[in-house]
C-alpha positions as CSV (number, residue, x, y, z in Angstrom):
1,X,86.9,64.3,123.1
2,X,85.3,65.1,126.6
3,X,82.2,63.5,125.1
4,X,84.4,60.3,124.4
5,X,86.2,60.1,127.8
6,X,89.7,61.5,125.8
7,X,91.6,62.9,128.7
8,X,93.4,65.9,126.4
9,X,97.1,65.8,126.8
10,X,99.9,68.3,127.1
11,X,99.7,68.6,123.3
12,X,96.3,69.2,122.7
13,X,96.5,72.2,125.3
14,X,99.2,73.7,123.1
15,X,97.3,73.4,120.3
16,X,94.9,75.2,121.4
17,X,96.8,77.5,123.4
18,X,98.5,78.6,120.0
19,X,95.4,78.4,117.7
20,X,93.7,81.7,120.3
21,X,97.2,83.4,120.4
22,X,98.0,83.9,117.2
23,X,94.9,85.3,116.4
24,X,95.7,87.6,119.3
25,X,93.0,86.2,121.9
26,X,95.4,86.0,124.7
27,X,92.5,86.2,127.7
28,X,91.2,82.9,126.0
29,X,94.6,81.5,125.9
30,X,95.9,81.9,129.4
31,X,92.5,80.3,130.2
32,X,93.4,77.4,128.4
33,X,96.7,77.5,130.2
34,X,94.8,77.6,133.7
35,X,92.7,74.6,132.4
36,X,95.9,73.0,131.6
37,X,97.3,73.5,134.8
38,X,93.8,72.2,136.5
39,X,94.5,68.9,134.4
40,X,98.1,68.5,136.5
41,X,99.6,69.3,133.1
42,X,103.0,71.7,133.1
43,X,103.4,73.9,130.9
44,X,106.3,73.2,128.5
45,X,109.0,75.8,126.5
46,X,106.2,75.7,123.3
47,X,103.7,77.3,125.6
48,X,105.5,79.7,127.3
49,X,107.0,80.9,123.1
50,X,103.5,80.8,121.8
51,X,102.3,83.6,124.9
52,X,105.7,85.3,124.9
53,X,105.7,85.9,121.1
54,X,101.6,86.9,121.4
55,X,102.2,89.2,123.8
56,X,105.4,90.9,122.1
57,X,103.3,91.0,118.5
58,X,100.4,92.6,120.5
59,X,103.0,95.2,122.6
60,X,102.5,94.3,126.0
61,X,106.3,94.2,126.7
62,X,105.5,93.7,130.9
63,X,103.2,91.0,130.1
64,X,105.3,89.4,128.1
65,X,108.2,89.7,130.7
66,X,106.3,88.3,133.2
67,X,105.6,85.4,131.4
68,X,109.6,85.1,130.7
69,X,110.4,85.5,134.1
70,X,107.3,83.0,135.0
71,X,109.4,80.5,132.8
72,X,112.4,80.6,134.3
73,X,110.9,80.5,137.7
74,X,109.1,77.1,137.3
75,X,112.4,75.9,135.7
76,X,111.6,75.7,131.9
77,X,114.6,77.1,130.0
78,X,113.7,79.6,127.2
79,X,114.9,78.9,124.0
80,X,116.0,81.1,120.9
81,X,112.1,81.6,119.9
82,X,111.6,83.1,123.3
83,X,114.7,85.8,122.9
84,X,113.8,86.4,119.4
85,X,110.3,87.6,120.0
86,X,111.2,89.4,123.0
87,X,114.2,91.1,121.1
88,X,112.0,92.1,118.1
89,X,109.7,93.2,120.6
90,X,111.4,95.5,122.4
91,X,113.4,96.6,118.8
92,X,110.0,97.2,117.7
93,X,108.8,99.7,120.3
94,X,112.1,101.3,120.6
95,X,113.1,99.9,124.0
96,X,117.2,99.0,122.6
97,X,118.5,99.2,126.2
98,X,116.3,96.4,126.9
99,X,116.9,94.6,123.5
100,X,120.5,95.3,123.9
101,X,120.5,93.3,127.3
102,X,118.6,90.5,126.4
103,X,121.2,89.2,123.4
104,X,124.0,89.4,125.8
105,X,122.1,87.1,128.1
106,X,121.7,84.7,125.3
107,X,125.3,85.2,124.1
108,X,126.3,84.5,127.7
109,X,124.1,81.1,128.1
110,X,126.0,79.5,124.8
111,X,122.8,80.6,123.0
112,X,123.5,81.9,119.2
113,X,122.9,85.4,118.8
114,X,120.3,86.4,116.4
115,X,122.1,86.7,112.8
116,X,121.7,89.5,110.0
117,X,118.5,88.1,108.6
118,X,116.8,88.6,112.3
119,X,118.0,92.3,112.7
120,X,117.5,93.3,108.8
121,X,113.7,91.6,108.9
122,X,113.1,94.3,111.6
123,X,115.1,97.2,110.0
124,X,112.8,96.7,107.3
125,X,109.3,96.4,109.1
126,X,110.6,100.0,111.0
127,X,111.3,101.4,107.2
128,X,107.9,100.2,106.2
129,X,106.3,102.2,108.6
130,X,108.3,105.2,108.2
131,X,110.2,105.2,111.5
132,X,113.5,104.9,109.8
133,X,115.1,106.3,113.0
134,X,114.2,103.7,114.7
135,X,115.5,101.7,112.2
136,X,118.6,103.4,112.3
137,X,119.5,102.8,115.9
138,X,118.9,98.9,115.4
139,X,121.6,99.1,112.6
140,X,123.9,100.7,115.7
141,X,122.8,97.8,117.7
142,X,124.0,95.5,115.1
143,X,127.3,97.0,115.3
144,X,127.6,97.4,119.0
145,X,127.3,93.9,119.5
146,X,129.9,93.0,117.2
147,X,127.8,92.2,114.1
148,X,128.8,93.1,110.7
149,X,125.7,94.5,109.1
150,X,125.0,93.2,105.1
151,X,124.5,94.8,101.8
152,X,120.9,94.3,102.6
153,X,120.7,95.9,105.6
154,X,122.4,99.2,104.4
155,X,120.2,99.3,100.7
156,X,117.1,99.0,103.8
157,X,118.3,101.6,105.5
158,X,118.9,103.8,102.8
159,X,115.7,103.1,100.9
160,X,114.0,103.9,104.4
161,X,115.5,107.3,104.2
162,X,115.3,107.5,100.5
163,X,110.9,107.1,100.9
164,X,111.0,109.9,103.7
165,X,112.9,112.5,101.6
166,X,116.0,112.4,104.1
167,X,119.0,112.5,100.8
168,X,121.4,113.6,103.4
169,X,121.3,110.9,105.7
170,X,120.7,108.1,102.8
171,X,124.2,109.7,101.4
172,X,125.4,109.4,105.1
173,X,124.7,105.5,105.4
174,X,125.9,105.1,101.8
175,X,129.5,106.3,102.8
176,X,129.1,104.1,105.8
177,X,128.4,101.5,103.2
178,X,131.9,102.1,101.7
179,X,134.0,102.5,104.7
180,X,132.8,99.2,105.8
181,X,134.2,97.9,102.5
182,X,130.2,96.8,101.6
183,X,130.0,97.2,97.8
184,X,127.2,99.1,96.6
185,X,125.2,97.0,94.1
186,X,122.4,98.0,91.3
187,X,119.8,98.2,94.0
188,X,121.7,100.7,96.2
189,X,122.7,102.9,93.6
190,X,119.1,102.6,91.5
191,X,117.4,103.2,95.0
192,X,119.7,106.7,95.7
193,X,119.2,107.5,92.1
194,X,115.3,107.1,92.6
195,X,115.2,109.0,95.7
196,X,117.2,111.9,94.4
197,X,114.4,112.2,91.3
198,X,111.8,111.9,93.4
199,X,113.3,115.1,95.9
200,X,113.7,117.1,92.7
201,X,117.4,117.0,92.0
202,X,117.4,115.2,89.4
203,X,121.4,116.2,88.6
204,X,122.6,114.6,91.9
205,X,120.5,111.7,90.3
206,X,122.1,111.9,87.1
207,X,125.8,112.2,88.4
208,X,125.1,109.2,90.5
209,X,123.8,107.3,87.6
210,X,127.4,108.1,85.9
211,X,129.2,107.1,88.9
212,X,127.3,104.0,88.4
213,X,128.5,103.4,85.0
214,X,132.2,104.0,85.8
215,X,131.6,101.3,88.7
216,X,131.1,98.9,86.0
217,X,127.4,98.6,87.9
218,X,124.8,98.1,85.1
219,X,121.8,99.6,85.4
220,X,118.7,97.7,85.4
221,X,115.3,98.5,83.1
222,X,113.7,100.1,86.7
223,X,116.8,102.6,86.7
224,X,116.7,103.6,83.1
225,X,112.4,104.0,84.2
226,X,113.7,106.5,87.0
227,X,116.2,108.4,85.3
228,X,113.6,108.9,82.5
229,X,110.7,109.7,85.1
230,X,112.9,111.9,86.6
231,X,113.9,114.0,83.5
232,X,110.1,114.2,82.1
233,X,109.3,115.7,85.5
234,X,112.1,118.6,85.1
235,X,110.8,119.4,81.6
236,X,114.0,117.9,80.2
237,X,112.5,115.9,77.5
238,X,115.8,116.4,75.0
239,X,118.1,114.6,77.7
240,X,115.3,112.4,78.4
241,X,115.6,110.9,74.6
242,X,119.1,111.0,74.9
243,X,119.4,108.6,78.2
244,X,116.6,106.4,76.0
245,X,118.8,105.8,73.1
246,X,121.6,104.8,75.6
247,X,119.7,102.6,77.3
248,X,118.9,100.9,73.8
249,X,122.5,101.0,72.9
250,X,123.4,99.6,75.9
251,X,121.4,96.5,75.3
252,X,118.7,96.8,78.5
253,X,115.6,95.4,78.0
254,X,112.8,98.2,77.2
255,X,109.9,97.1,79.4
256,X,105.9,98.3,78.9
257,X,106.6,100.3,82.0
258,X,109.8,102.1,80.4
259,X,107.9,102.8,77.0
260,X,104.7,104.4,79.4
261,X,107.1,106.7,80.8
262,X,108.3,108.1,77.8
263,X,104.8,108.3,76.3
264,X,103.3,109.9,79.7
265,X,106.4,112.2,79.2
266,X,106.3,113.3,76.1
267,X,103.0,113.7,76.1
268,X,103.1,116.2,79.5
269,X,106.3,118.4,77.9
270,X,104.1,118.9,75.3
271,X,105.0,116.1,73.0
272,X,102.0,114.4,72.2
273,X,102.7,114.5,68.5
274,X,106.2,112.4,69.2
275,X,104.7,110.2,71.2
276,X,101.6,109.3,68.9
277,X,104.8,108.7,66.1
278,X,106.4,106.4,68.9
279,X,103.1,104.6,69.8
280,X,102.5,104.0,65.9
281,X,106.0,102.1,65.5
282,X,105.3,99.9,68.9
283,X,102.2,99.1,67.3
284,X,103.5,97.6,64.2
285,X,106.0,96.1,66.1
286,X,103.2,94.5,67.5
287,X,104.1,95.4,71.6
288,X,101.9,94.2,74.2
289,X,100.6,97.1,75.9
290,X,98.4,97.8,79.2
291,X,95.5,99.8,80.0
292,X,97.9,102.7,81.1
293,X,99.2,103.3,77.6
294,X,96.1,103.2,76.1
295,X,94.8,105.8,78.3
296,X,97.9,107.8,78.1
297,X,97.6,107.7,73.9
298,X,94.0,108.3,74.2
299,X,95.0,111.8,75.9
300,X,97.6,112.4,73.4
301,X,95.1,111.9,70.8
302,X,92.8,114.3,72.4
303,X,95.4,117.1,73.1
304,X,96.3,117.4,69.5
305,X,92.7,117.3,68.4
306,X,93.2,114.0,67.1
307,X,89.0,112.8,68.1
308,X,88.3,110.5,65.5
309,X,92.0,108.3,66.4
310,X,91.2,108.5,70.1
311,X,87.4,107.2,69.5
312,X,88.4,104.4,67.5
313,X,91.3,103.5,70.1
314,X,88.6,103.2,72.6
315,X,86.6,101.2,70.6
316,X,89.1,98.7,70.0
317,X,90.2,98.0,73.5
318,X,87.6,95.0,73.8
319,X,89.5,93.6,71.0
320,X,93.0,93.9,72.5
321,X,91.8,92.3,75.9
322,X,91.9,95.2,78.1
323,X,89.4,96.6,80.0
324,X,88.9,100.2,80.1
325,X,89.4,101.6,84.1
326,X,87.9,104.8,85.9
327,X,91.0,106.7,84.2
328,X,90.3,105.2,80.8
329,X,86.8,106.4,81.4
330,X,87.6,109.5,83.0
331,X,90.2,110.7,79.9
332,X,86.7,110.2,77.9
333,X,84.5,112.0,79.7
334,X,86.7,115.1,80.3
335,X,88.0,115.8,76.9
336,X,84.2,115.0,75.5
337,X,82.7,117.3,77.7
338,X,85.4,120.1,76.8
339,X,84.4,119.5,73.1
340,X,80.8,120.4,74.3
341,X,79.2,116.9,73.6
342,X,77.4,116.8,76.7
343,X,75.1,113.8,75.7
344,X,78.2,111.7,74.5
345,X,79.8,112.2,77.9
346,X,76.5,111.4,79.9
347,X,76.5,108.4,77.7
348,X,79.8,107.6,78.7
349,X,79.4,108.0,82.0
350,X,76.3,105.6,82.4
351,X,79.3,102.7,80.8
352,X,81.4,103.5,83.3
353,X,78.7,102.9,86.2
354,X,77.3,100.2,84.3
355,X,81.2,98.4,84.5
356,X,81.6,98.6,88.1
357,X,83.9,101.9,87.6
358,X,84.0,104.1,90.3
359,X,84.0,107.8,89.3
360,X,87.3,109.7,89.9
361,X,87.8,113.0,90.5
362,X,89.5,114.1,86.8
363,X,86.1,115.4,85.7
C-alpha cells in the first residue's frame, strides 16, 4: 500500500490494530495505534473495544482501565462492548466490587445492562475451571442488581458444585431454585442424580431419581446410564437390572453407552457369564457396537476362561469396522501373558506398536 502511495485510513489501522490483539500481541498493537496517531488519525470506539477487551482477556485489569479512562478523556463514548469485557473481566478475576460498579454506570447512562446469557456465559467459564465460588458470587451479583437468574444459570451452578464433590451446597442452590419458583428440569435433576453417584451415595441418587418420577420429569437415556453406573459401582447389580427393565418399560431409548454400562457392570460384580448371554442377544439383534464393548466382552470372555470366543472376537473386529485401541490391545496382552503364552503376547505387543498404539499401563 505504502509501495503504491495508499495513504492507510482509519480503517485499515483498526484492522490491524485488531488482527495483533486478538492474538494477544498488545505491544504490537498500541504501536500501530501510535502510528495511527502519527498519521493525524483519532482513534475511534472500535479501537479503544479491540484494546479494552485484549487487555481484559489477557488480565491486565489497570491496563485496561487506563485505556477506558483514556477514552472518555479524548471524548469517545464507550459502548456496551467496552462494559462487557471490562465486566467479565473483572467477574473473571474476582474483582465484583469493581464489576458491580461498572453495570450501574451503564444502567445510569441509559445503557442496557448485560442480560442472563452475559452473566451465565461467565458462571460457566468459572465452573469450567473449578472456581465454582467464584461462580457463586456472580449468581449474588445477578440478583443484587435486580436480575432474575434462569434455569440455566442455576443447573450451571449446581453442575459446578456437583463436579467438585460439594452435594451440600448443589442441594443448597437447588432449594434456591425452588423458592425462586425456577422449575427443575431433566438436566437439573439428572445432573444432582449424577453427582450424588459419583460421591458414593448412590441412595440420595436413587430417591432423587423417584422424586423425579413423581414430578412427572422423564428421565433421559444419560440418567438411566447414571443410575445404572451408579448401582454397578455399589455392587448392587440385582437393583441394577431392575432400574434396566424399567427403563425398557418405560419406553427410553437404550443407547450403546447404556448397554456398555451394564456389560462393564456385570462383568466387574462378577457377572461375566450374564453379560456374555446379553451380548449374544444384542448380537443377533444385530446392535451396532463400539470398540468399548468389544473390549469389555473380550474381558468377559477371558475371566470365564472363555479363550477360544475372546480370540475369534478379536479377529473379527477388522470385519466389523473397528479398530482395536491400546485397551483392546492391552485386555490381550494381560490375560495372554497370565495364561503363560509369553510369545503370543510379545506377538501381540509388536501389533500394537506396529498400529500406532501407545502402550498403557494395564500390563
Amino acid at each position: 500500500m505504502k509501495g503504491n502511495g495508499i495513504v492507510a485510513n482509519r480503517q485499515v489501522f483498526n484492522i490491524l490494530i485488531d488482527a495483533y490483539a486478538k492474538r494477544g500481541l498488545i505491544d504490537e498493537a498500541v504501536l500501530i495505534l501510535t502510528e495511527m496517531r502519527g498519521h493525524g488519525l483519532s482513534p475511534d470506539v472500535f479501537t479503544y473495544s479491540t484494546l479494552v477487551s485484549a487487555l481484559c482477556r489477557m488480565g491486565k485489569l489497570a491496563d485496561a482501565m487506563d485505556k477506558f479512562s483514556e477514552m472518555i478523556g479524548t471524548g469517545v463514548q464507550p459502548g456496551t462492548v467496552v462494559y462487557h469485557s471490562l465486566i467479565q473481566g473483572f467477574c473473571t478475576h474476582g474483582d465484583l466490587v469493581k464489576a458491580k460498579e461498572l453495570v450501574y454506570e451503564m444502567m445510569n447512562k441509559g445503557s442496557p445492562c448485560p442480560n442472563i446469557a452475559f452473566f451465565s456465559s461467565i458462571v460457566d467459564s468459572l465452573c469450567k475451571e473449578g472456581r465454582v465460588m467464584d461462580a457463586h458470587h456472580i449468581f449474588d451479583l445477578v440478583k443484587d442488581i435486580g436480575e432474575r437468574p434462569g434455569i440455566i444459570m442455576f443447573n450451571t451452578l449446581i453442575d459446578g458444585y456437583c463436579l467438585v464433590g460439594e452435594m451440600e451446597k448443589a442441594c443448597g442452590v437447588f432449594d434456591a431454585m425452588v423458592s425462586a419458583v425456577v422449575e427443575p428440569d431433566v438436566i437439573t435433576y439428572s445432573t444432582l442424580v449424577s453427582g450424588y453417584c459419583k460421591s458414593g451415595r448412590i441412595d440420595d441418587g436413587l430417591n432423587l431419581f423417584t422424586e423425579m418420577l413423581h414430578k412427572k420429569v422423564k428421565p433421559t437415556t444419560v440418567t438411566y446410564g447414571t443410575i445404572l453406573d451408579g448401582l454397578f459401582c455399589a455392587g448392587r447389580s440385582a437393583a441394577a437390572k431392575k432400574v434396566f427393565h424399567e427403563m425398557i418399560e418405560s419406553g427410553i431409548m437404550v443407547s450403546i453407552s447404556t448397554y456398555n454400562i451394564i456389560l462393564g457392570g456385570l462383568c466387574r460384580n462378577n457377572c461375566a457369564d450374564e453379560a456374555i448371554v446379553l451380548f449374544q442377544k444384542l448380537c443377533a439383534m444385530n446392535v451396532k457396537f463400539n470398540i468399548t464393548t468389544l473390549n469389555t466382552m473380550l474381558n468377559a470372555f477371558y475371566k470365564v476362561q472363555r479363550r477360544e470366543e475372546a480370540s475369534d472376537l478379536f479377529a473379527a473386529l477388522p470385519a466389523s469396522g473397528l479398530v482395536p485401541n491400546a485397551s483392546t490391545y492391552g485386555v490381550m496382552i494381560q490375560n495372554l501373558l497370565k495364561e503363560g503364552a509369553v510369545e503370543e503376547a510379545d506377538s501381540m505387543f509388536s501389533s500394537m506398536e506396529k498400529s500406532g498404539c501407545a502402550p498403557t499401563l494395564v500390563f
